[in-house]
PDB file with one MODEL, atoms N, CA, C and O in Angstrom:
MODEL        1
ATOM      1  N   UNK A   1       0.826  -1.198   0.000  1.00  0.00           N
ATOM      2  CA  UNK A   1       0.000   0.000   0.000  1.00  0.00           C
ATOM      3  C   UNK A   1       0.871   1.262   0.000  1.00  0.00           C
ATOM      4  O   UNK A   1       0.664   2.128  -0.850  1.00  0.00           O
ATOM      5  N   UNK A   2       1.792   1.395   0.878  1.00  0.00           N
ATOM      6  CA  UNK A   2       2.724   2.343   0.918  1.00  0.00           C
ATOM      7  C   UNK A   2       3.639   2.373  -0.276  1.00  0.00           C
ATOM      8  O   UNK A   2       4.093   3.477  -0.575  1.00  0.00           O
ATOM      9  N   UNK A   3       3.997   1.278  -1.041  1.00  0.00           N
ATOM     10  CA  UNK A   3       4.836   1.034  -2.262  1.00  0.00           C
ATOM     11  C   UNK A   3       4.365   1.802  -3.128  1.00  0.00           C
ATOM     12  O   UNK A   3       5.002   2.646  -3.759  1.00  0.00           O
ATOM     13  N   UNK A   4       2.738   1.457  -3.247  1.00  0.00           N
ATOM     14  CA  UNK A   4       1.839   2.157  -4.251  1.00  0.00           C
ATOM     15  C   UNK A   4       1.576   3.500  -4.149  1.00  0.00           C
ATOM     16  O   UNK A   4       1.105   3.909  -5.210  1.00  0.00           O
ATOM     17  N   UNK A   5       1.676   4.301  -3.371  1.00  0.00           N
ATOM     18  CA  UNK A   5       1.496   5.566  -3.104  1.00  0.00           C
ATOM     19  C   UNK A   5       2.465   6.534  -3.295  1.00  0.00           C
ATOM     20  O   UNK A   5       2.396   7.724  -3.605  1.00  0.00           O
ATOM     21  N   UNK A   6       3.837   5.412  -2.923  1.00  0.00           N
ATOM     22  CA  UNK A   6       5.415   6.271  -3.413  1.00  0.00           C
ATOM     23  C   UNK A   6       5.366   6.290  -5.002  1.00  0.00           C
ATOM     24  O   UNK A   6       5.495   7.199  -5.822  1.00  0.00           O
ATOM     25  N   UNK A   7       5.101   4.765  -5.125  1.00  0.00           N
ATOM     26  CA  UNK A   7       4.657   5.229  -6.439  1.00  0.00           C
ATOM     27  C   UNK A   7       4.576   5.850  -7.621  1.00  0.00           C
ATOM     28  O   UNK A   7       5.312   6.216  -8.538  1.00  0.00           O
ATOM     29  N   UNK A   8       3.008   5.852  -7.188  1.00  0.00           N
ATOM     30  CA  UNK A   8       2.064   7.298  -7.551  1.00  0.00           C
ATOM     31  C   UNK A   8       2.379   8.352  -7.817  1.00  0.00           C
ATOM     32  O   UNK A   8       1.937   9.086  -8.701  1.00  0.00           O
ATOM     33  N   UNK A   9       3.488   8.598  -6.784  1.00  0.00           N
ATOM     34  CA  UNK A   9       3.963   9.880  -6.482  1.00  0.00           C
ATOM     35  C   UNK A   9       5.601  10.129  -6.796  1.00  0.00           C
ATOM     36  O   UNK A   9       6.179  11.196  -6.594  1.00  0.00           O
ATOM     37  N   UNK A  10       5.971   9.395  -7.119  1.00  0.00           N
ATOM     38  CA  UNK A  10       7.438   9.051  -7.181  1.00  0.00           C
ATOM     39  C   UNK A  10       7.845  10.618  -7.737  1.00  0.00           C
ATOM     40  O   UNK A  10       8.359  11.479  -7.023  1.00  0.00           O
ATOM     41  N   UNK A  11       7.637  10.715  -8.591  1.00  0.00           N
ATOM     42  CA  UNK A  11       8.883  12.490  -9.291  1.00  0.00           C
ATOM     43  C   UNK A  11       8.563  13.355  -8.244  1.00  0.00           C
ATOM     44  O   UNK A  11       9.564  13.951  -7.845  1.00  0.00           O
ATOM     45  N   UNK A  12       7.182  13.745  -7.448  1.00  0.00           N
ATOM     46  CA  UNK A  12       7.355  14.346  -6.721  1.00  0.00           C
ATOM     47  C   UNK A  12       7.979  14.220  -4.967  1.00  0.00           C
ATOM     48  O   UNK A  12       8.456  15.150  -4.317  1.00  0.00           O
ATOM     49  N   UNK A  13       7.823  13.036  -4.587  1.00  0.00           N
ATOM     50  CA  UNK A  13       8.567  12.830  -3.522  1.00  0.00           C
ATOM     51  C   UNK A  13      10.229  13.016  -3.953  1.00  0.00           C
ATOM     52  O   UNK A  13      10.888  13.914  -3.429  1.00  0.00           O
ATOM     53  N   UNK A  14      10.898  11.978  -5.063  1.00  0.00           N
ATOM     54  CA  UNK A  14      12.176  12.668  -5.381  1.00  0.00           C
ATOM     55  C   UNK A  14      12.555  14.525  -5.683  1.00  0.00           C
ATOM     56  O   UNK A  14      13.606  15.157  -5.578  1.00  0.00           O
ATOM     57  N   UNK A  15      11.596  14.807  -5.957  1.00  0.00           N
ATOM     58  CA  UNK A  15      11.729  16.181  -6.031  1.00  0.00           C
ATOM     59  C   UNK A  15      11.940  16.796  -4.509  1.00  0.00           C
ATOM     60  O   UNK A  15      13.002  17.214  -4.048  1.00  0.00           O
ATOM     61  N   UNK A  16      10.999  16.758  -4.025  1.00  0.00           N
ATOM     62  CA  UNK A  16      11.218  16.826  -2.352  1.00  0.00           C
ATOM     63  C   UNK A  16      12.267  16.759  -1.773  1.00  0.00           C
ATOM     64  O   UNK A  16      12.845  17.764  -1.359  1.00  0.00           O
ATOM     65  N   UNK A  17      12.879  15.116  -1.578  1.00  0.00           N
ATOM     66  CA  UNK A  17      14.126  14.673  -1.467  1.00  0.00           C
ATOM     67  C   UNK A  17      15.115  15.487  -2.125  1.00  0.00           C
ATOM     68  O   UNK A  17      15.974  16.085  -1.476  1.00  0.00           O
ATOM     69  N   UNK A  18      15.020  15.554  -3.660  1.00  0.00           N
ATOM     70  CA  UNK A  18      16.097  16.814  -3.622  1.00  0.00           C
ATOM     71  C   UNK A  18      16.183  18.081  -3.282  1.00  0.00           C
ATOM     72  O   UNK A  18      17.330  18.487  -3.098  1.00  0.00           O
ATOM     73  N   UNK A  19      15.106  19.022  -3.105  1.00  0.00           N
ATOM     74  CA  UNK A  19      15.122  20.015  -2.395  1.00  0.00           C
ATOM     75  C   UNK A  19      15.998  20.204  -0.899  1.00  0.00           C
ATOM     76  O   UNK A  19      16.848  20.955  -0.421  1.00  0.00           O
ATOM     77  N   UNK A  20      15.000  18.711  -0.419  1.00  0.00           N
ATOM     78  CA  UNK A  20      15.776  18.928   0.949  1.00  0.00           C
ATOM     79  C   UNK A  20      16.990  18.630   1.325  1.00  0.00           C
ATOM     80  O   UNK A  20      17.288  18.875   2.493  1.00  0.00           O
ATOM     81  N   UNK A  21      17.899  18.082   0.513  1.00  0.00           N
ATOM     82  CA  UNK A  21      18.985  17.893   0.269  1.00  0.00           C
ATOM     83  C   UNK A  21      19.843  18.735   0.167  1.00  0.00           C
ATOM     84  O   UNK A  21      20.940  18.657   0.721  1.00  0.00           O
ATOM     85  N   UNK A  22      19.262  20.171  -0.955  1.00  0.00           N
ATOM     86  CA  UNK A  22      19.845  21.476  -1.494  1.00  0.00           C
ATOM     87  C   UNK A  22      19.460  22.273  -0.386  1.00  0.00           C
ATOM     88  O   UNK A  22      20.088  23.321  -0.235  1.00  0.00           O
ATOM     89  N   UNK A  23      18.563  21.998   0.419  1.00  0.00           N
ATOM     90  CA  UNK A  23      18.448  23.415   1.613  1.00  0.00           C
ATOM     91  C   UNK A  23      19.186  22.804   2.810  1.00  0.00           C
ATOM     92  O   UNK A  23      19.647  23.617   3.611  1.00  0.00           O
ATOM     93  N   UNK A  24      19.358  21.590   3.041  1.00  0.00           N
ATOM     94  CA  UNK A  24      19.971  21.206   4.027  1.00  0.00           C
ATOM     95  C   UNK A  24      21.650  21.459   4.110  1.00  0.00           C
ATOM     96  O   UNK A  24      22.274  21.633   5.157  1.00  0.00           O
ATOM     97  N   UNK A  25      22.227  21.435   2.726  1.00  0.00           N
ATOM     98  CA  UNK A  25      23.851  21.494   2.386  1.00  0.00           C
ATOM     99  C   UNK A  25      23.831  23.154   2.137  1.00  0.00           C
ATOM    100  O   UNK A  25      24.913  23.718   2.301  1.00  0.00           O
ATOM    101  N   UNK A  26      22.709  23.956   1.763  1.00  0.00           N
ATOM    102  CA  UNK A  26      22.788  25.212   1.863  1.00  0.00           C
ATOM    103  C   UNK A  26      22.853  26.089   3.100  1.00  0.00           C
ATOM    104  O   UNK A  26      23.349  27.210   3.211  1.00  0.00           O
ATOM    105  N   UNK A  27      22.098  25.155   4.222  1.00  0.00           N
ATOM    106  CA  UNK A  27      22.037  25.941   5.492  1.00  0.00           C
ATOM    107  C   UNK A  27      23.602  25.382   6.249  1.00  0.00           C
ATOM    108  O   UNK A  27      23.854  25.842   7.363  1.00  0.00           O
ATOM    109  N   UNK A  28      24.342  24.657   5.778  1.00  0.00           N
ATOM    110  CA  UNK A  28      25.404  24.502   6.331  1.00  0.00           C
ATOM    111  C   UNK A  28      26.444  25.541   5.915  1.00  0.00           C
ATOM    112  O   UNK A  28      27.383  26.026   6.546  1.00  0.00           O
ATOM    113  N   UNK A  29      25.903  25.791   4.372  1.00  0.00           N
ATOM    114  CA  UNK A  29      27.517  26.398   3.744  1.00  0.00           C
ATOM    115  C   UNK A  29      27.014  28.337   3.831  1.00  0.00           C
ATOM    116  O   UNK A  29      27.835  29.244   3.696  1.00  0.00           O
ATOM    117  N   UNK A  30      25.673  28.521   4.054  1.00  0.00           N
ATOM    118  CA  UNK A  30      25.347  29.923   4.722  1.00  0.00           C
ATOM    119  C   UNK A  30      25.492  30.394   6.043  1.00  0.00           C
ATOM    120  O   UNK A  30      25.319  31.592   6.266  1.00  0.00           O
ATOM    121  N   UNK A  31      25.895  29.326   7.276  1.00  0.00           N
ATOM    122  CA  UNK A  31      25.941  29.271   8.538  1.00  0.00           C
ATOM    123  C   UNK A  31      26.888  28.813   9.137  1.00  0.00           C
ATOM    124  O   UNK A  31      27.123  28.873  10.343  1.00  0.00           O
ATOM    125  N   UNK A  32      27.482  28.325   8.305  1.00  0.00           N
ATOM    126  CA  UNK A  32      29.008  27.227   8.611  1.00  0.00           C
ATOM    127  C   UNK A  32      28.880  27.038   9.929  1.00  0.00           C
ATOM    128  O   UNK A  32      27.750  26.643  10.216  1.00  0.00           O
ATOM    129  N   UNK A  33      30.021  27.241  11.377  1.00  0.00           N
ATOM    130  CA  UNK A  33      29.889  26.899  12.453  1.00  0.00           C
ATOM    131  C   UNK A  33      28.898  27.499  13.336  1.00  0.00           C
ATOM    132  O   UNK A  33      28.816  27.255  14.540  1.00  0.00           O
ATOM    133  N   UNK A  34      28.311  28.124  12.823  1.00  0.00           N
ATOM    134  CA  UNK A  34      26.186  28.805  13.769  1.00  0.00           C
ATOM    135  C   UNK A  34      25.498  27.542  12.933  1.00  0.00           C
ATOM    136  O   UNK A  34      24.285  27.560  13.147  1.00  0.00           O
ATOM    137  N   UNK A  35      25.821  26.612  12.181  1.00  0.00           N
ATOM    138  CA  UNK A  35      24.615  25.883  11.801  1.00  0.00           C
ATOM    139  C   UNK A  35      24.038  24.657  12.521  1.00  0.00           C
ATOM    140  O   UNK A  35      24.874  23.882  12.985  1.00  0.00           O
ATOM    141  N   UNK A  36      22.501  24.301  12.719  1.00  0.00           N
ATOM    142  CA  UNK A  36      22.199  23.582  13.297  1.00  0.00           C
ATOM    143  C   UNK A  36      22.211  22.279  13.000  1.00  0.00           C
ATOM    144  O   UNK A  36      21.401  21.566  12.409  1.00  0.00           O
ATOM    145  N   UNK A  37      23.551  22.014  13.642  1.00  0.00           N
ATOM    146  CA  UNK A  37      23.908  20.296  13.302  1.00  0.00           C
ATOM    147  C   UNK A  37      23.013  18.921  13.073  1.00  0.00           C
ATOM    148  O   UNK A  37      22.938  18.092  12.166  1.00  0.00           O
ATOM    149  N   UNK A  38      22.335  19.114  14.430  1.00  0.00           N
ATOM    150  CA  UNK A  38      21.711  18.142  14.421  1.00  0.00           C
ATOM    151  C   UNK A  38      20.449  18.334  13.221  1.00  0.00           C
ATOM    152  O   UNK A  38      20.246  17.623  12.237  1.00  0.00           O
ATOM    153  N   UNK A  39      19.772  19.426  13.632  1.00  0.00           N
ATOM    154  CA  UNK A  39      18.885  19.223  12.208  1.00  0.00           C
ATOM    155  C   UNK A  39      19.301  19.246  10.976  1.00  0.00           C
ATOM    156  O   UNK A  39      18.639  18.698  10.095  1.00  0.00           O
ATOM    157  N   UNK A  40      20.189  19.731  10.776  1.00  0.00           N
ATOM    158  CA  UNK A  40      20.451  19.044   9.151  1.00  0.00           C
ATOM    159  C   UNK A  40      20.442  17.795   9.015  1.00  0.00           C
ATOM    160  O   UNK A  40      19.621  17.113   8.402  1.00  0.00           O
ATOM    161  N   UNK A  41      21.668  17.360   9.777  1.00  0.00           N
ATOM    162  CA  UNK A  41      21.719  16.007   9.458  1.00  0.00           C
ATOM    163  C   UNK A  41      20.808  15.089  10.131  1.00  0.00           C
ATOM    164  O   UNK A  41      21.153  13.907  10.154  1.00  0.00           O
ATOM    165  N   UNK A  42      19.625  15.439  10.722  1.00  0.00           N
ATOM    166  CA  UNK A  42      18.346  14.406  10.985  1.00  0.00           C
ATOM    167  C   UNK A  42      17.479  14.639   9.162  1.00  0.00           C
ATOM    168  O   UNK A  42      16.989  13.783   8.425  1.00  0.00           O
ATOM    169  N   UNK A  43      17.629  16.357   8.956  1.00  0.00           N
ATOM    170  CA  UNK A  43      16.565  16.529   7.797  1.00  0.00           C
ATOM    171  C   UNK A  43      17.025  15.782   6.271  1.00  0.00           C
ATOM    172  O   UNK A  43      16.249  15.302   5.446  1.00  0.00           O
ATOM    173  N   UNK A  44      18.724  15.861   6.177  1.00  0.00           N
ATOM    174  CA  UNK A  44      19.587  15.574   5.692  1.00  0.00           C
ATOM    175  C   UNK A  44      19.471  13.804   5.287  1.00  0.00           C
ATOM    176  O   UNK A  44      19.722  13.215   4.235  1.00  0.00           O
ATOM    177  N   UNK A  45      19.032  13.357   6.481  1.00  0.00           N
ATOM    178  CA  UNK A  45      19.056  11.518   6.444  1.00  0.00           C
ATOM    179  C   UNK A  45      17.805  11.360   6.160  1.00  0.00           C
ATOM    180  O   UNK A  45      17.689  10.306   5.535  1.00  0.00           O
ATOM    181  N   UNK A  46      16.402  12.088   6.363  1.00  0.00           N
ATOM    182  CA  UNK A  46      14.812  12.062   5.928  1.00  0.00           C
ATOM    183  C   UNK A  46      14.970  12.145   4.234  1.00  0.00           C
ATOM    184  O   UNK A  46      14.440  11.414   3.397  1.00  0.00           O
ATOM    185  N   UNK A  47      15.534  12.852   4.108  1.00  0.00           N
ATOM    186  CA  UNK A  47      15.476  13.190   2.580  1.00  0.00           C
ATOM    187  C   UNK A  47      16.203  11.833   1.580  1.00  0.00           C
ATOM    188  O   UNK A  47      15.838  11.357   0.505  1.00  0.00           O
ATOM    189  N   UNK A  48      17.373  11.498   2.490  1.00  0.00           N
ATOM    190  CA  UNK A  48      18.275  10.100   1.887  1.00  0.00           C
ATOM    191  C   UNK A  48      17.089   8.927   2.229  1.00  0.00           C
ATOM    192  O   UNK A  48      16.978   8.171   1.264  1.00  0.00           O
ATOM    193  N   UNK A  49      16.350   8.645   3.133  1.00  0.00           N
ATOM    194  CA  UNK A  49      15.621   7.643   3.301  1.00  0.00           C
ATOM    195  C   UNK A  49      14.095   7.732   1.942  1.00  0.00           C
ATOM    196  O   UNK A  49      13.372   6.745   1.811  1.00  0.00           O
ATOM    197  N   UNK A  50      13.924   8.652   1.336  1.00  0.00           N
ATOM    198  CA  UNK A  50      13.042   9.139   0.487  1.00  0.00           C
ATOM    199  C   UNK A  50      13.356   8.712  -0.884  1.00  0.00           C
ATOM    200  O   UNK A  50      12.815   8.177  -1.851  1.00  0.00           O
ATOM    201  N   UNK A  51      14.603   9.250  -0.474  1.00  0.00           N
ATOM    202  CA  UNK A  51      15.503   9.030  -2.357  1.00  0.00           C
ATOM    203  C   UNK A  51      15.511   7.789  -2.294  1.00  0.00           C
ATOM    204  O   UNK A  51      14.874   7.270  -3.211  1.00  0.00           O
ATOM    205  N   UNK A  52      16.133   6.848  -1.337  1.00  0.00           N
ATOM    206  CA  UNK A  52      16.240   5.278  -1.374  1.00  0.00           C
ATOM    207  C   UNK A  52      15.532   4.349  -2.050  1.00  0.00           C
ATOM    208  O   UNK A  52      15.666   3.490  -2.922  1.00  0.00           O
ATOM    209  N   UNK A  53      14.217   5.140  -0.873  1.00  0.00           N
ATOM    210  CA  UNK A  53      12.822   3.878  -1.285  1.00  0.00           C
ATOM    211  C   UNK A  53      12.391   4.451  -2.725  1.00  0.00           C
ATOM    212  O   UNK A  53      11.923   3.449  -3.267  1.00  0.00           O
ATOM    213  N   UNK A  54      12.294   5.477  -3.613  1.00  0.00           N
ATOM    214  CA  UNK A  54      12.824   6.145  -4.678  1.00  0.00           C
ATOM    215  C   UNK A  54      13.479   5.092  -5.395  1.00  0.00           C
ATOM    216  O   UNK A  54      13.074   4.372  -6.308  1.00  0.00           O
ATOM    217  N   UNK A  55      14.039   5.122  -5.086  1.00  0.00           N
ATOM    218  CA  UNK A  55      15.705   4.057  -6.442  1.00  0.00           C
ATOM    219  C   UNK A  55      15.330   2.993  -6.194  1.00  0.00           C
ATOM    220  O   UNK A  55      14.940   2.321  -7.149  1.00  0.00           O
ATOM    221  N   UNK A  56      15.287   2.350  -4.719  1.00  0.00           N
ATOM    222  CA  UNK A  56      14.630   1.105  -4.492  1.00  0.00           C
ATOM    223  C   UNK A  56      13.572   0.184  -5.354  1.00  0.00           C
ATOM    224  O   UNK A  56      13.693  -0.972  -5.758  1.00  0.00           O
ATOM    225  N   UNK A  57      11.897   1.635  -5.558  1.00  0.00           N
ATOM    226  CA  UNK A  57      10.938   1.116  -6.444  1.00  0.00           C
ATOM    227  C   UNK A  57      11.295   1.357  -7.716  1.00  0.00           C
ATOM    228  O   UNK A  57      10.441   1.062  -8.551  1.00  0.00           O
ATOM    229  N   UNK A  58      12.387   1.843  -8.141  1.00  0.00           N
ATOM    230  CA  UNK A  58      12.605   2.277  -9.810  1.00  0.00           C
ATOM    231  C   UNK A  58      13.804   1.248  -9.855  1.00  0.00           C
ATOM    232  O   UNK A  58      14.526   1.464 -10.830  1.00  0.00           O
ATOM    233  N   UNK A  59      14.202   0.224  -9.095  1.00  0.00           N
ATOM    234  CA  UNK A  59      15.308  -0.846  -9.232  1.00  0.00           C
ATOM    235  C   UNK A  59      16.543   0.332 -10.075  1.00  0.00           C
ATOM    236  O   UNK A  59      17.250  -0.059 -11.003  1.00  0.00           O
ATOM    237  N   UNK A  60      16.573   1.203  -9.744  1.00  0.00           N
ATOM    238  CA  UNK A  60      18.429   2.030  -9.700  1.00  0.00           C
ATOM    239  C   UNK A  60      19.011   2.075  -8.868  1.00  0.00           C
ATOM    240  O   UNK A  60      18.998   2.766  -7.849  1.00  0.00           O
ATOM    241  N   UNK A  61      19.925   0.893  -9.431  1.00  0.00           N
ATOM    242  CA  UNK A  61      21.276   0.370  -8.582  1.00  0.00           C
ATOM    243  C   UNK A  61      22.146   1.709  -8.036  1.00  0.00           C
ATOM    244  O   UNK A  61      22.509   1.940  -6.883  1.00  0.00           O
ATOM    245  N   UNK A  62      22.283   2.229  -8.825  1.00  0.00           N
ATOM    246  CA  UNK A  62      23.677   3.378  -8.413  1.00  0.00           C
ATOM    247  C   UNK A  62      22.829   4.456  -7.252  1.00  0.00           C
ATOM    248  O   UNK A  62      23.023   4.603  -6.045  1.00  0.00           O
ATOM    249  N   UNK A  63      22.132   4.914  -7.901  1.00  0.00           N
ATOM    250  CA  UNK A  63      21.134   5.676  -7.008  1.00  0.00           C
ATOM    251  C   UNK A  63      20.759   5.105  -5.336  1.00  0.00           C
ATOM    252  O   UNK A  63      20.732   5.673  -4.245  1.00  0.00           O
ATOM    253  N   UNK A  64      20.592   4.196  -5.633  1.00  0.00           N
ATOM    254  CA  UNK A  64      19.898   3.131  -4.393  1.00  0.00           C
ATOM    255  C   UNK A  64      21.364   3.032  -3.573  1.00  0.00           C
ATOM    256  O   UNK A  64      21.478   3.614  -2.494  1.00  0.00           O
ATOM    257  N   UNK A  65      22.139   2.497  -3.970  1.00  0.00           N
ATOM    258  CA  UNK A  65      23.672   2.827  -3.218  1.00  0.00           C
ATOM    259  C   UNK A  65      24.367   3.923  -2.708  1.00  0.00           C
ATOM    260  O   UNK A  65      25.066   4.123  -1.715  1.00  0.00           O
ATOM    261  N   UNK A  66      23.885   4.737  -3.896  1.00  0.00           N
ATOM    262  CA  UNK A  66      24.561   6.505  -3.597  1.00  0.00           C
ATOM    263  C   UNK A  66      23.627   7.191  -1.767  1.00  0.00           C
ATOM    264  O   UNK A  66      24.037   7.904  -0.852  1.00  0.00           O
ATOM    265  N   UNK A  67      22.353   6.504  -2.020  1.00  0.00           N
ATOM    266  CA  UNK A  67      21.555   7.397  -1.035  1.00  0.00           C
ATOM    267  C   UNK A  67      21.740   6.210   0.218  1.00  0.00           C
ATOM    268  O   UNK A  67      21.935   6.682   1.339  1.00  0.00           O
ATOM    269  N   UNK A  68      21.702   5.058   0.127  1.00  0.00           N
ATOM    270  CA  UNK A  68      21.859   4.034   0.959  1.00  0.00           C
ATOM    271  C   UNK A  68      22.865   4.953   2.111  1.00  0.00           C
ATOM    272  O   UNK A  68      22.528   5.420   3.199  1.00  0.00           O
ATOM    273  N   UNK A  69      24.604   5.022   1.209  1.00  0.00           N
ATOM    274  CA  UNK A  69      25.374   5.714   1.673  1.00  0.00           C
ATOM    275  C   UNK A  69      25.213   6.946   2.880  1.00  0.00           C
ATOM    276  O   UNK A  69      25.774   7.053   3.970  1.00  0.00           O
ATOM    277  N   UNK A  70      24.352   7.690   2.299  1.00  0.00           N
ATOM    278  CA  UNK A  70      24.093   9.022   2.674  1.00  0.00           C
ATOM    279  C   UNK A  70      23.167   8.922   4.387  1.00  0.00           C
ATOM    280  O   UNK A  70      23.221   9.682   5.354  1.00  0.00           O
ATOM    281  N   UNK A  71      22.255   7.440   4.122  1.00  0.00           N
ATOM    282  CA  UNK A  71      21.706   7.111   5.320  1.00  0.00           C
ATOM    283  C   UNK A  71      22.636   7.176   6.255  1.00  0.00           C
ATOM    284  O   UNK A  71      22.647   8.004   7.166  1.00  0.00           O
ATOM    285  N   UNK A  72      23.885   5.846   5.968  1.00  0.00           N
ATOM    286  CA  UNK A  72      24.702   5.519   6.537  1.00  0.00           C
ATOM    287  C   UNK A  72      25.547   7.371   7.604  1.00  0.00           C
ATOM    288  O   UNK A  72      25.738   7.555   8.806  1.00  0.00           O
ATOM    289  N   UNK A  73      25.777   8.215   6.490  1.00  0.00           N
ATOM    290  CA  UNK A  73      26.511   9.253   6.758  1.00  0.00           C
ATOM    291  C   UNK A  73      25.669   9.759   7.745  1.00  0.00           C
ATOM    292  O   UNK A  73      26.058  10.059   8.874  1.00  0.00           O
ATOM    293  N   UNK A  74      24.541   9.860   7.352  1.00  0.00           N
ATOM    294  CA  UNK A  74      23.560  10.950   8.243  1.00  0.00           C
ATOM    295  C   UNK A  74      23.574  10.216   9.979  1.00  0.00           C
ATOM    296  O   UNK A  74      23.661  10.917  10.988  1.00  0.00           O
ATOM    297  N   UNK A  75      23.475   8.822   9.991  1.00  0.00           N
ATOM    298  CA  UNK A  75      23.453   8.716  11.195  1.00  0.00           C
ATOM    299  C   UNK A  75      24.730   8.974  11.861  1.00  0.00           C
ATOM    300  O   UNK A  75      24.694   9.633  12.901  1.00  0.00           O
ATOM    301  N   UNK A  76      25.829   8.563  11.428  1.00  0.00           N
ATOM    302  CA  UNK A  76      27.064   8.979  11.710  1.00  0.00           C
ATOM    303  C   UNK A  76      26.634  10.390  12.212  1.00  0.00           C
ATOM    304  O   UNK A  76      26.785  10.585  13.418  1.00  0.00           O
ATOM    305  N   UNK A  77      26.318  11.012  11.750  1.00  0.00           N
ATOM    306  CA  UNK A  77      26.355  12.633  11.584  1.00  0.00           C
ATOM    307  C   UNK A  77      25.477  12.896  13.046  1.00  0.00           C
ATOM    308  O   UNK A  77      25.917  13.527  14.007  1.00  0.00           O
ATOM    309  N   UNK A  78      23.987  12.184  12.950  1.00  0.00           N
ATOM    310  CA  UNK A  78      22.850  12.037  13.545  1.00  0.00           C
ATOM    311  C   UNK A  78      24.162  12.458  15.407  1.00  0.00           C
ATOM    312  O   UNK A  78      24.412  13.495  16.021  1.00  0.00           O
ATOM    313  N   UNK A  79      24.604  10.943  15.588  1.00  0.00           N
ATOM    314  CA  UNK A  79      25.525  10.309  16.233  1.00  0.00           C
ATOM    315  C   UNK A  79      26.196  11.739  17.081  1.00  0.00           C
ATOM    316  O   UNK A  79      25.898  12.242  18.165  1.00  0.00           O
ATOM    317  N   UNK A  80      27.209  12.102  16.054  1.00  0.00           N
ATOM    318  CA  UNK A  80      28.049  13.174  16.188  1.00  0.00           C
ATOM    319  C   UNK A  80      27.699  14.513  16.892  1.00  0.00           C
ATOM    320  O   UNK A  80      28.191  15.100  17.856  1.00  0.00           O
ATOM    321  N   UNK A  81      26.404  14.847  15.841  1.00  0.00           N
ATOM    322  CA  UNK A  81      25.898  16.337  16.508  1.00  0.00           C
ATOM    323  C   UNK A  81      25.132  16.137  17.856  1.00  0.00           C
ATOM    324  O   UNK A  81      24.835  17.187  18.425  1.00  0.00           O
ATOM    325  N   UNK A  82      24.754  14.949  18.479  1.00  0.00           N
ATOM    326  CA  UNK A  82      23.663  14.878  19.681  1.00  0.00           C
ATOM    327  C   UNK A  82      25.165  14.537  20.636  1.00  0.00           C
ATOM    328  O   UNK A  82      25.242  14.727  21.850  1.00  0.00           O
ATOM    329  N   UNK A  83      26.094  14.092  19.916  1.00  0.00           N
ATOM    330  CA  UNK A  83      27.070  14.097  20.772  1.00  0.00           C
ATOM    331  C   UNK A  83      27.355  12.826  21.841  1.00  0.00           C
ATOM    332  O   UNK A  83      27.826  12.857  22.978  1.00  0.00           O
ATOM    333  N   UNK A  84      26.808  11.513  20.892  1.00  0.00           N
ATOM    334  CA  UNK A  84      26.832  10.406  21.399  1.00  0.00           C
ATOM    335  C   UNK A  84      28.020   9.564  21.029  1.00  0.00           C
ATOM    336  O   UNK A  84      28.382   8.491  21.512  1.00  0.00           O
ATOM    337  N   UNK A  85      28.693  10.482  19.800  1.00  0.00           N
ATOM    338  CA  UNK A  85      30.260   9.429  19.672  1.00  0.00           C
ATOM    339  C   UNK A  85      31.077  10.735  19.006  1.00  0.00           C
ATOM    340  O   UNK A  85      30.485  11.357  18.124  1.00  0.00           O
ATOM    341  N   UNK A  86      32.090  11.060  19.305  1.00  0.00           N
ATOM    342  CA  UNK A  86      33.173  11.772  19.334  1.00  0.00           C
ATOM    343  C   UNK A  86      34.063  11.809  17.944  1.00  0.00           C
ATOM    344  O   UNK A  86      35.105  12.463  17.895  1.00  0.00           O
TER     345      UNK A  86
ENDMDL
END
């Protein structure tokens, strides 16, 4: 049910996903050390979990890996800014 609805909707949820991608790497490089860590990289890993299931239902390998990645980074990141690993 949820498959079907991403779907449905697929160019515009990837659209989304990339937006939030471009405002999330924008509020870092307009704010540099004033920027809010943790929310980027929570909004930063929402947007990679979007693109995924994205590439996932369109079976694109590179894509599906590239954002897989980015999950991976964001929690790292997630991790970092709440200040649970150093």
């Amino acid at each position: 049910m949820l498959n079907r609805f991403v779907l449905q909707h697929l160019r515009t949820i990837e659209m989304i996903g990339v937006l939030m991608r471009i405002f999330s790497f924008s509020l870092v490089s307009w704010l540099g050390p004033a920027s809010p860590f943790l929310f980027v990289w929570v909004f930063n890993t929402v947007d990679a979990v979007m693109l995924s299931w994205c590439a996932l239902l369109k079976k694109d390998r590179a894509y599906t890996v590239l954002n897989l990645f980015w999950i991976l980074v964001g929690v790292v990141g997630i991790l970092r800014a709440a200040g649970a690993i150093h």
